[in-house]
C-alpha positions as a printed Julia matrix, in Angstrom:
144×3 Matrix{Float64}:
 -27.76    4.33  -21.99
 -29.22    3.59  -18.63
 -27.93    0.41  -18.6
 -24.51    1.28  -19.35
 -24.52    4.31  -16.55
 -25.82    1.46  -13.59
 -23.21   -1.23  -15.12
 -20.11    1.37  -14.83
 -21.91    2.73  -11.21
 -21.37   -0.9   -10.0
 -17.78   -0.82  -11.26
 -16.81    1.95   -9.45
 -18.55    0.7    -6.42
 -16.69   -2.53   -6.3
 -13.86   -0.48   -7.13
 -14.53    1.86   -4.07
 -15.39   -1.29   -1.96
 -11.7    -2.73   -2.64
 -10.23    0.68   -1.8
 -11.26    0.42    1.39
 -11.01   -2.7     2.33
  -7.53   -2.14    1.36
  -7.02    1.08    3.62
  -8.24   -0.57    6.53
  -5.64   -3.62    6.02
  -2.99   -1.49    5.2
  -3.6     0.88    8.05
  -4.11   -1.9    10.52
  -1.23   -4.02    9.57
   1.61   -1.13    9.45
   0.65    0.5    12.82
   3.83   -0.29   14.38
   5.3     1.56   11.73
   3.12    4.55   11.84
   4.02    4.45   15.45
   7.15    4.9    14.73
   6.58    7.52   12.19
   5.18    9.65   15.12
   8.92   10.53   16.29
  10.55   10.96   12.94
  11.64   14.29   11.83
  10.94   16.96   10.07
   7.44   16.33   11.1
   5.95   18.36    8.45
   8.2    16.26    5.66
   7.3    13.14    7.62
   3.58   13.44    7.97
   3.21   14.83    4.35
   4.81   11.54    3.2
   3.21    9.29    5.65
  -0.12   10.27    4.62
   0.24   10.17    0.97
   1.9     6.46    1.81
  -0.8     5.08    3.18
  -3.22    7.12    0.46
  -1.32    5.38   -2.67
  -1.17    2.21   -0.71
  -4.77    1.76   -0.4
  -5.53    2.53   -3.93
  -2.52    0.4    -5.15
  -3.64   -2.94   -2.56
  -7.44   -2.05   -3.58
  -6.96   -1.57   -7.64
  -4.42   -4.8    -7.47
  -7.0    -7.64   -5.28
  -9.74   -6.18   -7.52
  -7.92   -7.26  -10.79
  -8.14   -3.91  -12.27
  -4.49   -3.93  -12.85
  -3.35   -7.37  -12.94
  -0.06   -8.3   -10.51
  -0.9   -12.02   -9.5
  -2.96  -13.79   -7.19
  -3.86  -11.13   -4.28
  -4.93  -12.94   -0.68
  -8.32  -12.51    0.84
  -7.87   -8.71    3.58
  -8.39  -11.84    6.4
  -6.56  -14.83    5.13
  -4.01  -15.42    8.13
  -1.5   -17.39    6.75
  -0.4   -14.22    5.13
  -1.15  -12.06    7.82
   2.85  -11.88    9.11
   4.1   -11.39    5.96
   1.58   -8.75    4.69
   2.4    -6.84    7.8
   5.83   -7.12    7.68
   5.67   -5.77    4.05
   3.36   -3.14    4.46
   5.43   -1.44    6.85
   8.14   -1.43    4.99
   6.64    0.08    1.89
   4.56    2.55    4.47
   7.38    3.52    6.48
  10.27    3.18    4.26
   8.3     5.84    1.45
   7.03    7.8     3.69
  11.24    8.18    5.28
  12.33    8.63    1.53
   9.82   10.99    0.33
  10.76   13.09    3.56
  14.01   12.7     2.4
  13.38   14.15   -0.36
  11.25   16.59    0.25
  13.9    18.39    2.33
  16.72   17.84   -0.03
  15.01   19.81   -2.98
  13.46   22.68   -0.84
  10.1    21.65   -2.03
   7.01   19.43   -1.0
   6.27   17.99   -4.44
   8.69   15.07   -3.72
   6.93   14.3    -0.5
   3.95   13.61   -2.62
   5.28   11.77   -5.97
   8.09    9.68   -4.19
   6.22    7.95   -1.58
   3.12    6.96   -3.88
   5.09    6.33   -6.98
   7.61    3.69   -5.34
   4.93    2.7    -3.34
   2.8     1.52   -5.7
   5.95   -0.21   -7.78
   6.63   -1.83   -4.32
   3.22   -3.25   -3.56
   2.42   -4.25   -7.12
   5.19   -7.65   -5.65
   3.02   -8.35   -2.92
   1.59  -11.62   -5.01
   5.57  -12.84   -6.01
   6.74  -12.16   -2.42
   4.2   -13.95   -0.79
   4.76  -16.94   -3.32
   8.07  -16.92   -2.92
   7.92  -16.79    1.1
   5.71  -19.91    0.96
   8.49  -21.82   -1.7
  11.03  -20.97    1.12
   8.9   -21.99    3.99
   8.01  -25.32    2.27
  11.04  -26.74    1.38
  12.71  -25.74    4.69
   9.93  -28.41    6.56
């Protein structure tokens, strides 16, 4: 029994470890986009959505590099080839959710969409991080 209780403690520590990791990329890389966010409107919408953006991001970019839900080969949080492109996509999913789940929030009267919109397409977004980034390096290579 002990055994079992220290092997599933180091799971969720790796786990944990990933997650952030994976917040501090995602944070770091869309901060032109949360800079933007800062003048969007209706604040309240906006910042609900923003924050549970970046929340479901981290867990989605941490559970995906640590292989615990499998989506394809997942670069290193400092590999710089990718850098540009993880940026760029990041702040699309961060922004772009965060905008839609604002969206909807204020359409339906209620905050519940503000929550389950942003992390829901979020995480369907970033789960093509691996076939994006693929994909971006087929283009660049036969374009030399």
């Amino acid at each position: 029994m002990r055994r079992g209780l220290s092997e599933a403690t180091r799971r969720v520590d790796r786990w944990l470890d990933q997650v952030f990791f994976a917040a501090w990329e995602v944070s770091v890389l869309a901060i032109p986009t949360l800079w933007l966010l800062l003048f969007a409107t209706p604040r309240a919408a906006v910042s609900l959505s923003g924050l549970t953006a970046l929340a479901a991001s981290a867990v989605a970019v941490g559970t995906f590099r640590g292989g615990y839900v499998r989506t394809g080969s997942w670069p290193r949080p400092g590999h710089l080839p990718t850098l540009p492109i993880r940026s760029a996509y990041y702040s699309l999913v961060v922004g772009g959710t965060a905008l839609l789940g604002a969206f909807a929030q204020t359409e339906l009267g209620t905050f519940w969409p503000g929550v389950v919109v942003p992390a829901v397409v979020g995480v369907g977004a970033l789960a093509f991080v691996p076939v994006v980034l693929v994909g971006t390096e087929r283009v660049a290579r036969a374009t030399l």
